[in-house]
C-alpha positions as CSV (number, residue, x, y, z in Angstrom):
1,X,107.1,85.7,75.5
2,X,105.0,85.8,78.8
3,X,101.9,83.7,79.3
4,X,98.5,85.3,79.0
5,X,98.4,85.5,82.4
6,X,101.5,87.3,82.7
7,X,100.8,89.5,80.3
8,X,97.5,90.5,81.6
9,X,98.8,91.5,85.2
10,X,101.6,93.4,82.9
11,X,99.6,95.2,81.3
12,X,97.5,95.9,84.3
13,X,100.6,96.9,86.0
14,X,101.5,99.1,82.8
15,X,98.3,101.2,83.4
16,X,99.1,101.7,87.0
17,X,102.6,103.3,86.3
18,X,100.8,105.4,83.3
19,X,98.6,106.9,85.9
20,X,101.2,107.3,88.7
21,X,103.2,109.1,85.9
22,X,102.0,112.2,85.7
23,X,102.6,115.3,88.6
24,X,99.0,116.8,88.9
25,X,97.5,112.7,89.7
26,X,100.9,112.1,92.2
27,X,99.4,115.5,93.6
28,X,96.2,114.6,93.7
29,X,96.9,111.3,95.7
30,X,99.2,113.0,98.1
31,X,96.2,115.0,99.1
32,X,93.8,112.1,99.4
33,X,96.6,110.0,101.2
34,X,97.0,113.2,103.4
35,X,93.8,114.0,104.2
36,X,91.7,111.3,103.2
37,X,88.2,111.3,100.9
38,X,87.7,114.3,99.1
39,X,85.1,115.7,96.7
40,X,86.0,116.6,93.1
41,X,85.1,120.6,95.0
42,X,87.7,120.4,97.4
43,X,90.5,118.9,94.5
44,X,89.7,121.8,92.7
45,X,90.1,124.1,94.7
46,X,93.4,122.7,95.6
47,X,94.7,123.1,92.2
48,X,93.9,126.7,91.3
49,X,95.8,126.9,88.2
50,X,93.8,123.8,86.8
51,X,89.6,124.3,85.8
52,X,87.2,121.3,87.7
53,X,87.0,119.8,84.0
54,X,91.2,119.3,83.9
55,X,90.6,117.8,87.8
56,X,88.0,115.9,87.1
57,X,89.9,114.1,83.8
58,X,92.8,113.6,85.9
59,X,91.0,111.5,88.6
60,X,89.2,109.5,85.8
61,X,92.4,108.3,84.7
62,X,93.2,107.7,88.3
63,X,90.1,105.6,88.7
64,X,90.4,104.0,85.5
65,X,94.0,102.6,86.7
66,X,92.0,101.5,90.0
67,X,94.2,103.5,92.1
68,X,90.7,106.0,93.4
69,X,87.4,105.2,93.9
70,X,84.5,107.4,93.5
71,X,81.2,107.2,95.5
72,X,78.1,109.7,95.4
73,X,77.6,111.3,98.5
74,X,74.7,113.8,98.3
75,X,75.2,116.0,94.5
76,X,79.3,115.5,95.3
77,X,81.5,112.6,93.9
78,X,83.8,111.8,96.2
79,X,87.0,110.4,95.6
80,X,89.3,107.9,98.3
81,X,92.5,106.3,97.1
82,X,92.0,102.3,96.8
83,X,95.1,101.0,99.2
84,X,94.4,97.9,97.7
85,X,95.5,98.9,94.2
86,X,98.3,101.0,96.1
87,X,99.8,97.8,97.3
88,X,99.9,96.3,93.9
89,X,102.2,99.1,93.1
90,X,104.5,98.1,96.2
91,X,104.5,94.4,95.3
92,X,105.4,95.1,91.3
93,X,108.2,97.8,92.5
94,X,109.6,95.0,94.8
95,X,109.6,92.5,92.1
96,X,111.7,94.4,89.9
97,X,114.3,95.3,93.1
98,X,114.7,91.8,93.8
99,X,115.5,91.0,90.2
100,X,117.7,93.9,89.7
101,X,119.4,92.4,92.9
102,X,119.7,89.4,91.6
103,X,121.3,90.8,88.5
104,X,123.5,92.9,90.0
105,X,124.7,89.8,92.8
106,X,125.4,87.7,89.8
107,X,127.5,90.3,87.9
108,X,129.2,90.7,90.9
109,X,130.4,87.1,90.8
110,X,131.4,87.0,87.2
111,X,133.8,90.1,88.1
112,X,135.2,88.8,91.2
113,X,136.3,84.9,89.1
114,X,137.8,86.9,86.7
């Protein structure tokens, strides 16, 4: 069982992937990543099929996770992707590589003794 510690930056980690997990939020990044800050107007206009309301929940979860921050600017919220938070997602999808390296590395020795 992990530490409390562990478990908390798990977890944490958890609700990242939960957020990145979902098409219309990955889409909604690529645009802020693309063209930087954007208002919840701009989004939506993006995503015709979807109402303001539907965009707006989805960046909520998206902020929730820390991967977005919103800031007022006038009436408009706008929203600009946290690279910070981004990075965490690098460093926890390296982790698991290297492990799954090491895994495979040692399977490969117990094959070739045999």
């Amino acid at each position: 069982m992990p530490n409390k510690g562990a478990r908390r930056r798990l977890a944490g980690a958890a609700a990242l992937f939960a957020a990145l997990g979902d098409p219309t939020r990955l889409a909604l990044l690529e645009h802020l990543s693309d063209r930087g800050p954007a208002s919840i107007t701009m989004l939506a206009d993006r995503f015709t099929a979807m109402t303001r309301q539907g965009v707006t929940k989805h960046l909520h979860v998206l902020a929730a996770a820390g991967v977005i921050d919103g800031s007022r600017l006038g009436r408009e919220q706008v929203w600009a992707l946290n690279t910070a938070r981004i990075a965490d997602a690098q460093r926890h999808l390296d982790l698991i590589a290297r492990e799954w390296d090491d895994v495979l590395s040692r399977l490969k020795a117990h094959i070739e003794q045999e």
